[in-house]
C-alpha atoms as one frame of an Amber mdcrd trajectory, in Angstrom:
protein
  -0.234  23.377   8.083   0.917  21.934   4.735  -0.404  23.766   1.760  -0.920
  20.943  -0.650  -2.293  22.348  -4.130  -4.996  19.488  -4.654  -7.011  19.863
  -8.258 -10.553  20.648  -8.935 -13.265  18.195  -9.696 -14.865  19.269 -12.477
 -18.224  20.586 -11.418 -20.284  18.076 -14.237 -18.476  15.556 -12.238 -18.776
  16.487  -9.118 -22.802  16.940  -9.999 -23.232  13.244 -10.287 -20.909  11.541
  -8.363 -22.979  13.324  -5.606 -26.068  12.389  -7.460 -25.265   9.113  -7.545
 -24.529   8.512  -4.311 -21.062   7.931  -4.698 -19.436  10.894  -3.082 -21.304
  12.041   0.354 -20.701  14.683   3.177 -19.193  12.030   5.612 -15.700  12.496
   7.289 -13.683   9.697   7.773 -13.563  10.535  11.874 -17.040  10.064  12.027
 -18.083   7.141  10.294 -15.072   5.261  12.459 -16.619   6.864  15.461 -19.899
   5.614  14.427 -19.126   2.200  13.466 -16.819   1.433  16.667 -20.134   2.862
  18.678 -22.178   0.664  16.571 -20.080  -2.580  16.700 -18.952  -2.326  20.586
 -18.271  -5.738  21.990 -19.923  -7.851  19.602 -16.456  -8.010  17.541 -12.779
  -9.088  18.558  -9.575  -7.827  17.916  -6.972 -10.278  17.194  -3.511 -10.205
  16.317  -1.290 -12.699  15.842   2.611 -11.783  16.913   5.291 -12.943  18.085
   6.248  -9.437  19.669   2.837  -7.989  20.328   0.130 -10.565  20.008  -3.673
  -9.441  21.247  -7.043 -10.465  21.860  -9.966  -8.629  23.411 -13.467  -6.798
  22.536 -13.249  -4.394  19.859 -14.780  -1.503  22.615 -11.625  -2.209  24.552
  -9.512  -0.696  21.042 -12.146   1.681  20.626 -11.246   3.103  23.697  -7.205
   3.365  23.430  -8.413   5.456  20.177 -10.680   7.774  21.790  -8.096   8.296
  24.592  -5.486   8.996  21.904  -7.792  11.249  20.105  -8.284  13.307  23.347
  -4.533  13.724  23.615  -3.507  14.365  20.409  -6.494  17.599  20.979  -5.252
  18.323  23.962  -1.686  18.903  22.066  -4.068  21.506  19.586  -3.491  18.614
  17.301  -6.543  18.375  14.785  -8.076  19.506  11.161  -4.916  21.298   9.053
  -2.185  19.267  10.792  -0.566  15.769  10.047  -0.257  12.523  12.204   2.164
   9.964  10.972   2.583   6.519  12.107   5.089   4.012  11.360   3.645   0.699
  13.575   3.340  -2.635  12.565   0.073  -4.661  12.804  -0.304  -4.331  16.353
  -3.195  -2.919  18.215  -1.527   0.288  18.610  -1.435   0.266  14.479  -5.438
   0.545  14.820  -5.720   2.806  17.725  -3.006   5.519  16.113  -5.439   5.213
  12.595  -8.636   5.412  14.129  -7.581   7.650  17.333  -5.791  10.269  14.534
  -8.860   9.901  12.078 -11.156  11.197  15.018  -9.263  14.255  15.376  -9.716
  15.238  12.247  -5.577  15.844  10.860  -4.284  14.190   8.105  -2.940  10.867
   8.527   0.454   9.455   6.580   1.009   5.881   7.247   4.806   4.633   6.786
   5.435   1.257   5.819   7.208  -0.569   8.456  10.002  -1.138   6.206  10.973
   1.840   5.185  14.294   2.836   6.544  15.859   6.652   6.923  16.272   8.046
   3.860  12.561   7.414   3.053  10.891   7.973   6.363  12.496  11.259   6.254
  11.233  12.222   3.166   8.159  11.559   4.103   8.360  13.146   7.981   9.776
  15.848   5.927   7.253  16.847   2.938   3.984  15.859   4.837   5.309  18.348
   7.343   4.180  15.719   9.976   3.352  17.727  13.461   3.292  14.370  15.427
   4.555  10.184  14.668   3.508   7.617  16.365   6.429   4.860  16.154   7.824
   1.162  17.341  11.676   0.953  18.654  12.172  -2.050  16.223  10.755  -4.010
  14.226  12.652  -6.924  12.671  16.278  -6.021  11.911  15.061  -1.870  11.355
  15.676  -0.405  14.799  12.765   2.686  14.486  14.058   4.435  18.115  17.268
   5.025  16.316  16.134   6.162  12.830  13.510   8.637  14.669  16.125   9.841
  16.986  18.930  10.570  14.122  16.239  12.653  11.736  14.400  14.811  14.323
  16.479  17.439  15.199  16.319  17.936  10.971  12.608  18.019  10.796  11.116
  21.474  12.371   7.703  20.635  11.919   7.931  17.656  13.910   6.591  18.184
  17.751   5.713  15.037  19.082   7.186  11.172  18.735   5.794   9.017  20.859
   7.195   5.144  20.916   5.649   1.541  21.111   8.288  -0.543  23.432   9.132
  -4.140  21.072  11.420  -6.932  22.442  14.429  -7.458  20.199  14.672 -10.654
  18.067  15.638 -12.368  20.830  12.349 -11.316  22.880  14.785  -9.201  25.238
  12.444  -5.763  26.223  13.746  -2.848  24.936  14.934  -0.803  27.828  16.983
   1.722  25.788  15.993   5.765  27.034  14.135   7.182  24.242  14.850  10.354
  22.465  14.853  13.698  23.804  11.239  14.820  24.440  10.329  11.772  22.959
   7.158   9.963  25.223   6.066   6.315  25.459   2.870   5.477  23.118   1.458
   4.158  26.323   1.613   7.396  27.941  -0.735   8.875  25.641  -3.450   6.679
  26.253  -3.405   6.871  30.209  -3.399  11.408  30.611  -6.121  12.686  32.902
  -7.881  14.177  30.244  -8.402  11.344  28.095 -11.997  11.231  28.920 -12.792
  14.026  27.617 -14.187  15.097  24.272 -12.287  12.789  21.716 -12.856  15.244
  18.613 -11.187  18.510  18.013 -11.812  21.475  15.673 -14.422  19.255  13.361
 -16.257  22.036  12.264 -13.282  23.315  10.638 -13.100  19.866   8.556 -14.902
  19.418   4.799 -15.427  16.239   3.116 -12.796  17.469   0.487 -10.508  18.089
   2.892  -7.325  15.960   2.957  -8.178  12.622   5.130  -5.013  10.705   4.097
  -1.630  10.700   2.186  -0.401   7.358   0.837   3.163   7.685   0.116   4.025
   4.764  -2.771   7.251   4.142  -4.305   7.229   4.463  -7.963   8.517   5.945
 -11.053  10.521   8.295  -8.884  13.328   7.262  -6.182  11.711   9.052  -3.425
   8.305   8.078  -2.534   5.374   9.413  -3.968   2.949  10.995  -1.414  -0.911
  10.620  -2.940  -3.442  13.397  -1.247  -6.831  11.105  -0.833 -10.044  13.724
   0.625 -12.677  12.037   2.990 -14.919  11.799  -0.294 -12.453   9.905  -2.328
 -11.171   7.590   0.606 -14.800   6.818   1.770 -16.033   6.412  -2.071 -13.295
   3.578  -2.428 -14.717   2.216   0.869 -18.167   2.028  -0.690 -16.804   0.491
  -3.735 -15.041  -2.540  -1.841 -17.492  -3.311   0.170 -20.123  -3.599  -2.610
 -17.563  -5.664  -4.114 -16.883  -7.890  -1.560 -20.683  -8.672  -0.913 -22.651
  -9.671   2.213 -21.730 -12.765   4.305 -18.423 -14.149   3.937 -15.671 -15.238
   6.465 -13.899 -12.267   7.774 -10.340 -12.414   6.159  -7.223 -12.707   7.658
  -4.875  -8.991   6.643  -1.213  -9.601   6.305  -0.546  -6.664   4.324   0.755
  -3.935   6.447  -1.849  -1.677   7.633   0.666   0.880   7.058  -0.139   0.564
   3.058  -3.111   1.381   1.364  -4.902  -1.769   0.604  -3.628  -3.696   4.259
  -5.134   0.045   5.660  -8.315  -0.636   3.607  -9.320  -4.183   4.063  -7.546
  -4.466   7.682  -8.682  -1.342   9.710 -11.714   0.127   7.437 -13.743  -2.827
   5.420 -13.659  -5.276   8.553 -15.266  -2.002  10.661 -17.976  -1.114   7.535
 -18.783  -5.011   7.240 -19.395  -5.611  10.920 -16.846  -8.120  11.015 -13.998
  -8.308  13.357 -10.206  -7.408  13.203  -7.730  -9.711  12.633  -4.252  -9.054
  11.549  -0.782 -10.427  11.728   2.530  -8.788  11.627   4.605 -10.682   9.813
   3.492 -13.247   6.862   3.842 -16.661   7.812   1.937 -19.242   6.413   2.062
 -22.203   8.767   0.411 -19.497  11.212  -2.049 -18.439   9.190  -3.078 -21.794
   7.959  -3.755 -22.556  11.877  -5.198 -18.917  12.510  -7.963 -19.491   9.735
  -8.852 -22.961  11.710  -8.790 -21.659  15.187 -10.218 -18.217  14.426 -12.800
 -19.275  11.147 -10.968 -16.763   8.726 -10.535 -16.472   5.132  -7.493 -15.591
   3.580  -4.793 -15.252   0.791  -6.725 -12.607  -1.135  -4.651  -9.352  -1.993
  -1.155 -10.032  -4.064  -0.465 -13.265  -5.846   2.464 -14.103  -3.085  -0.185
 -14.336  -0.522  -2.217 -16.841  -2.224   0.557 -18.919  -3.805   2.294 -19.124
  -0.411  -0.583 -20.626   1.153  -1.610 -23.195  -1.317   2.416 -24.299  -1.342
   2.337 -24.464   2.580   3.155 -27.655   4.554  -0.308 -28.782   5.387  -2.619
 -26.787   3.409  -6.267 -28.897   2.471  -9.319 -29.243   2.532 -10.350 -27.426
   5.628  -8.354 -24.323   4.105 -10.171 -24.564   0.548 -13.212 -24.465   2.444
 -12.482 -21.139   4.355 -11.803 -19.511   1.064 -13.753 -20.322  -1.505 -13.925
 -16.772  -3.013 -10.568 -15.084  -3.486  -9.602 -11.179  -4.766  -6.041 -10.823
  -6.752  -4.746  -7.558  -7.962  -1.692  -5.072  -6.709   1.204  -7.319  -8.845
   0.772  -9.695 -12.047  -1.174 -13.004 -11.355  -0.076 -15.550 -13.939  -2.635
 -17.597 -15.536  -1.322 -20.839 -14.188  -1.623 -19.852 -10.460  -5.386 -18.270
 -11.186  -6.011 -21.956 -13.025  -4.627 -23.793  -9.792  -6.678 -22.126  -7.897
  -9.764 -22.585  -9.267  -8.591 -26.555 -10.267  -8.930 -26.482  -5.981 -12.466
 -25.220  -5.769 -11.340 -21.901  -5.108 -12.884 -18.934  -7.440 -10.791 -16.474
  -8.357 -11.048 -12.361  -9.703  -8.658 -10.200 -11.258  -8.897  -6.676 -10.421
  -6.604  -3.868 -11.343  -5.982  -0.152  -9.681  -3.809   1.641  -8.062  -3.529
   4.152  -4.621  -4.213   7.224  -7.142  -7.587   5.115  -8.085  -7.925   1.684
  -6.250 -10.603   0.141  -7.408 -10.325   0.753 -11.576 -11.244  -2.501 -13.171
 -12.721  -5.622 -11.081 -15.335  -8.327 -11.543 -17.912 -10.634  -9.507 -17.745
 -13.957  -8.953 -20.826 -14.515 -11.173 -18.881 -13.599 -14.390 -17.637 -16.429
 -17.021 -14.656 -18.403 -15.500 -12.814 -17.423 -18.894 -13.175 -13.899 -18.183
 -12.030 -13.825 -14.718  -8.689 -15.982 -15.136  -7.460 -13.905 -18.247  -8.810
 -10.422 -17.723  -8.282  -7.549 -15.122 -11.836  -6.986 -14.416 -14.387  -4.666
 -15.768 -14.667  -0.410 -15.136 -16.119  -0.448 -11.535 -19.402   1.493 -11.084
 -18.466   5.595 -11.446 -15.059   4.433 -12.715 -14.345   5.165 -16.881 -11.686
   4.319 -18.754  -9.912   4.763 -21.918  -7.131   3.758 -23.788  -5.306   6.265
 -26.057  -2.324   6.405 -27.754   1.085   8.579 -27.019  -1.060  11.260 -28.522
  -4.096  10.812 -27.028  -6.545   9.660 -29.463  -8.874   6.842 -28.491  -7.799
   3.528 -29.909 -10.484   0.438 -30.928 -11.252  -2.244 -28.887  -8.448  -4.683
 -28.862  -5.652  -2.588 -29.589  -3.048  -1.445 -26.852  -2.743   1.772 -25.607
  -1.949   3.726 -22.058  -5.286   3.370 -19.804  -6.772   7.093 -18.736  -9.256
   6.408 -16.123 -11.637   8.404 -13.777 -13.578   7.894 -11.051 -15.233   9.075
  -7.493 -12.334   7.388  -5.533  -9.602   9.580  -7.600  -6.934  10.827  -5.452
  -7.147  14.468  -4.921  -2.934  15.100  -6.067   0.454  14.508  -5.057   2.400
  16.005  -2.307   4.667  17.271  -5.214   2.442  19.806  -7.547   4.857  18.817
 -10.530   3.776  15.579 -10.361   0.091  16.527 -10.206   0.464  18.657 -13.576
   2.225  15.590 -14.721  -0.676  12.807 -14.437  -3.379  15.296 -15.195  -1.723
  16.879 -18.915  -4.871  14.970 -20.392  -7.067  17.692 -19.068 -10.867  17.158
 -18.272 -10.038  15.171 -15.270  -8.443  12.175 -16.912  -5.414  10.428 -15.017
  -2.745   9.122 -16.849  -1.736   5.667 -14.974   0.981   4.704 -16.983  -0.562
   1.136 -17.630  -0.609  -0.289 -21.043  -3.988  -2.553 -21.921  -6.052  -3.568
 -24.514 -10.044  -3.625 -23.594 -12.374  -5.909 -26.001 -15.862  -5.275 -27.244
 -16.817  -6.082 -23.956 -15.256  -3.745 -21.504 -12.793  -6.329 -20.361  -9.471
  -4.808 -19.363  -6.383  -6.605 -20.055  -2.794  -5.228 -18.149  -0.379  -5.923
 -20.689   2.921  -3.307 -19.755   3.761  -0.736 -18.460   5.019   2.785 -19.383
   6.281   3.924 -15.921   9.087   2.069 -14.519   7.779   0.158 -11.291   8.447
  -3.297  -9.902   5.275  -4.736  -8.018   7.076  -7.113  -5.693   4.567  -9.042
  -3.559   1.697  -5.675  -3.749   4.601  -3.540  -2.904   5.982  -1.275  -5.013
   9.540  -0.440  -5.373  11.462   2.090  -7.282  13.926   1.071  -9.933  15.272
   4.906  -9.763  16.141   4.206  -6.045  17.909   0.392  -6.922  19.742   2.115
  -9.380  21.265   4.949  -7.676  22.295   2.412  -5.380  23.876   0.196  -7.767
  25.383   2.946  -9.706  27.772   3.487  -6.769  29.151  -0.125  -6.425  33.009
  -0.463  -7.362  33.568  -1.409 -10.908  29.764  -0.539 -12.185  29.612   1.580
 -15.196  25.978   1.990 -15.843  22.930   0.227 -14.657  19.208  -0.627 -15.610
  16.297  -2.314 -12.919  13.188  -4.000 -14.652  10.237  -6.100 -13.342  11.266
  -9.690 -13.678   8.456 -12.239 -13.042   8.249 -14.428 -10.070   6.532 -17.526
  -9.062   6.023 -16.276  -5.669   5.847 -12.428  -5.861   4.589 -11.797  -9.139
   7.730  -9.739 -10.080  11.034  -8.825  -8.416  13.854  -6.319  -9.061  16.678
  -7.934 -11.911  19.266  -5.567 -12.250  21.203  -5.614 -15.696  24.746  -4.244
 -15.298  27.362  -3.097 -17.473  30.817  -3.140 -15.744  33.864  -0.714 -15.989
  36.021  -1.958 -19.300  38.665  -4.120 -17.152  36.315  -4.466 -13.760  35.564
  -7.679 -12.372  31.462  -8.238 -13.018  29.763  -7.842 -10.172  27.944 -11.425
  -8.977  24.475 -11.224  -6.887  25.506 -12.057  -3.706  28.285  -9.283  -3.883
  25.285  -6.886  -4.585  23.499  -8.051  -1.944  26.511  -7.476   0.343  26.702
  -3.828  -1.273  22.797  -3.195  -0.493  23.162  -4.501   3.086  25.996  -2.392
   4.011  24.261   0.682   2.401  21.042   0.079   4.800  19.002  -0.469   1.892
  15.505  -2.932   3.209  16.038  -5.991   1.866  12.590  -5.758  -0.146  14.321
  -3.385  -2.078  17.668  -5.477  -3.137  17.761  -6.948  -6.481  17.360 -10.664
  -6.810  18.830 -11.235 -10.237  21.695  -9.773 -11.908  22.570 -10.066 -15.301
  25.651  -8.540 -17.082  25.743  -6.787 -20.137  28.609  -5.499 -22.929  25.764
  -2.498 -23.990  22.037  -1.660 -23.604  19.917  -1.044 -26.232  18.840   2.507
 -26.595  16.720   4.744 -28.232  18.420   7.458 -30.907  18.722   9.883 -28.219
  20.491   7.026 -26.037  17.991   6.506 -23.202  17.886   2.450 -22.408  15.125
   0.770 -24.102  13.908  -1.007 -20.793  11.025  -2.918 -22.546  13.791  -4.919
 -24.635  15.511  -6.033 -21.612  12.136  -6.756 -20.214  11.661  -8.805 -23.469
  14.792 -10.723 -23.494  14.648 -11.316 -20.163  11.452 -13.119 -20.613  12.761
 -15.100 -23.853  15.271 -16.915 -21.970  19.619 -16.244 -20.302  20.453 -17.298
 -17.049  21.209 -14.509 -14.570  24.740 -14.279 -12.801  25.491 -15.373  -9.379
């Protein structure tokens, strides 16, 4: 068992998030349980793939998770331990959430991109007992990466594999690890009829339901402790916020991150609608998927909307299956928001994060004005405040780092440090690093940031990690990553370099080179390099990021 130090609601809190409604004794098992009981065959699964498409009832996925559930029991697996999965959106994504869930251990989803340096971290600090896994997936080859860490990870008991052809559509026939089994296996055991649950009475609602690891301000990922209350509370909120009726939306998003988890394998279940995923983002598939299927889509990051309106054969009959879209997770320039809604299509700004998803957010019933140019208003139980470096409130309209609080407010990080860290404010207030201004009227405007993060496409990536990366290319004296904004992902990684006195500047596509012989994912390579002479710094010579962010922004063309 992991013995995660998770912080104390404060019992005036606690009092009325219970009295409101917002926080209840559900576990996350049960309500999936429920719902998949509820729902039976009156839903489909769908996925679209080119490795692993799928189509049937949702009882038939229902099933695979209650046979997983029974086997994962039968292995004493339950309440105390941790199941991790790295699995793209494929069926076997939903029956490893919901089959772990029922079980009652901890889940950890792993982004399907993450490669070995981060999965072990993760394997490692969760103290994961069992992962669920794919051989490959794109250009990562998973059977490998598993193989090379396990014999370093003593916690680690069980990895069992989902078969993928190559990118050639070859099968993958390779002999898997050493006591490794095949996912399949799992789901076909004698005892798999059994009772699907094991050692739920030992579960609370503030027990740990889920860690979201999220790259950040620090190079190794960040590993965010939800409880059943929190997780389930955030569940509440988006569904409220999404309404009744509607298309059921199309989830590109990995269900391996929080938000593709949220709307692909939870809201769709809570909302009665179906699932329907697809593995990798395409749009000329998903602009025939949302014909063929009746699905909305392009709400999440601004890349996924933007992608679709610029897609070969995007009109009318697309407009009409999404009518109401959701942005938040990266920076949505007014001019794509305007687009949108020049097509018909209304748009709203919201603004969180995994520590607290849903912070700021609006209806579609609020003024145009405020929706296009805003981040949204505090969600119901959420509060906010915005403070200066010392902590004193500051009046409407000035900026300041947003504090914010709230029944969906992650329980702590993996790493206590980092706990102590975002909660120095005391009385329950979370520092999110986010620099805003709020007018008379509640309306929350993102205008920086404090923490050093690039939002790439709802993803977020490390400059720590790009950095320590660069830092070791030939010639490179010193190094600083920033958010640079992007048409299509809202921001991407531009590196600034200042070479060796002599060395020949290093051009992009020589970094890229350097990143892909590293094995760095390609999400994480810089896409603009710039070359400096010196950095500006602060007195005690730290780089002042923010003026590189500025100049950046006034205008230079990048090398290479």
């Amino acid at each position: 068992m992991a013995p995660w130090q998770l912080r104390e609601t404060a019992p005036a809190l606690r009092d009325r998030y219970l009295e409101q409604g917002w926080w209840t004794d559900d576990r996350l098992g049960g309500v999936i349980a429920r719902r998949l009981d509820e729902l039976g065959s009156s839903v489909d699964v769908r996925i679209w793939s080119r490795a692993r498409p799928w189509h049937s009832p949702l009882d038939v996925v229902a099933s695979g998770a209650k046979r997983l559930a029974a086997s994962l029991a039968a292995r004493d697996i339950g309440p105390g331990d941790v199941v991790s999965f790295q699995i793209a959106n494929w069926v076997e994504a939903a029956i490893a959430f919901w089959g772990t869930a029922m079980t009652g251990a901890t889940l950890v989803p792993v982004v399907h991109f993450y490669g070995p340096r981060e999965l072990g971290h993760v394997l490692r600090q969760s103290r994961s007992r069992a992962h669920l896994t794919m051989s490959r997936f794109g250009h990562l080859d998973h059977l490998a990466m598993i193989d090379g860490l396990w014999r370093d990870l003593p916690d680690l008991e069980l990895v069992a594999v989902v078969r993928a052809p190559d990118t050639e559509g070859a099968p993958d026939t390779r002999p898997l690890p050493t006591g490794a089994v095949e996912f399949a296996s799992l789901l076909d055991e004698d005892h798999a009829s059994g009772p699907p649950i094991a050692r739920t009475h030992t579960i609370t609602a503030d027990s740990p339901a889920l860690i979201a690891y999220t790259s950040g301000t620090t190079a190794n990922p960040k590993g965010v402790i939800h409880t059943h209350r929190s997780l389930l509370a955030e569940l509440r909120q988006l569904s409220a916020m999404n309404g009744t009726g509607g298309r059921p939306q199309l989830t590109g998003a990995p269900v391996s991150h929080f938000m593709g988890m949220l709307g692909g394998l939870l809201l769709c279940l809570l909302k009665g609608h179906g699932v329907f995923l697809i593995d990798q983002w395409d749009p000329p598939t998903i602009l025939d998927a949302m014909i063929e299927a009746d699905l909305s889509a392009g709400s999440g990051s601004t890349y996924l909307l933007t992608s679709l309106l610029d897609a070969p054969g995007f009109g009318a009959r697309h407009i009409e299956r999404m009518r109401s879209v959701g942005l938040g997770g990266s920076p949505i320039p007014r001019a794509v928001a305007e687009r949108a809604t020049g097509l018909g299509i209304s748009i709203v700004r919201s603004y969180g994060s995994t520590e607290l998803p849903s912070t700021t957010g609006a209806s579609h019933d609020e003024p145009v004005d405020k929706r296009l140019s805003t981040d949204g208003r505090a969600m119901p139980g959420v509060e906010i405040r915005i403070v200066d470096e010392d902590g004193r409130d500051m009046p409407a309209g000035t900026p300041g780092e947003i504090l914010a609080r709230g029944p969906e407010l992650f329980a702590g990080y993996t790493d206590p440090s980092l706990t102590a860290e975002a909660f120095a404010r005391g009385d329950g207030w979370y520092s999110t690093g986010d620099v805003a201004v709020v007018d008379d009227e509640g309306w929350l405007t993102i205008t920086d940031r404090l923490r050093d993060i690039v939002i790439r496409g709802g993803l977020n990536l490390s400059p720590a990690e790009i950095e320590d990366v660069l830092q070791r290319m030939p010639g490179v004296a010193e190094v600083a990553v920033v958010a640079a904004p992007d048409e299509r992902y809202g921001e991407h990684a531009c590196a600034f370099v200042r070479p060796i006195p002599g060395a020949t500047a290093p051009d992009l596509a020589g970094v890229r080179a350097f990143f892909d012989r590293a094995g760095v994912p390609r999400q994480k390579w810089p896409e603009e390099v710039r070359v400096v002479d010196e950095f500006p710094r602060t007195p005690s010579g730290k780089i002042k990021k923010f003026e590189l962010r500025d100049g950046m922004r006034r205008g230079g063309a990048p090398t290479g």
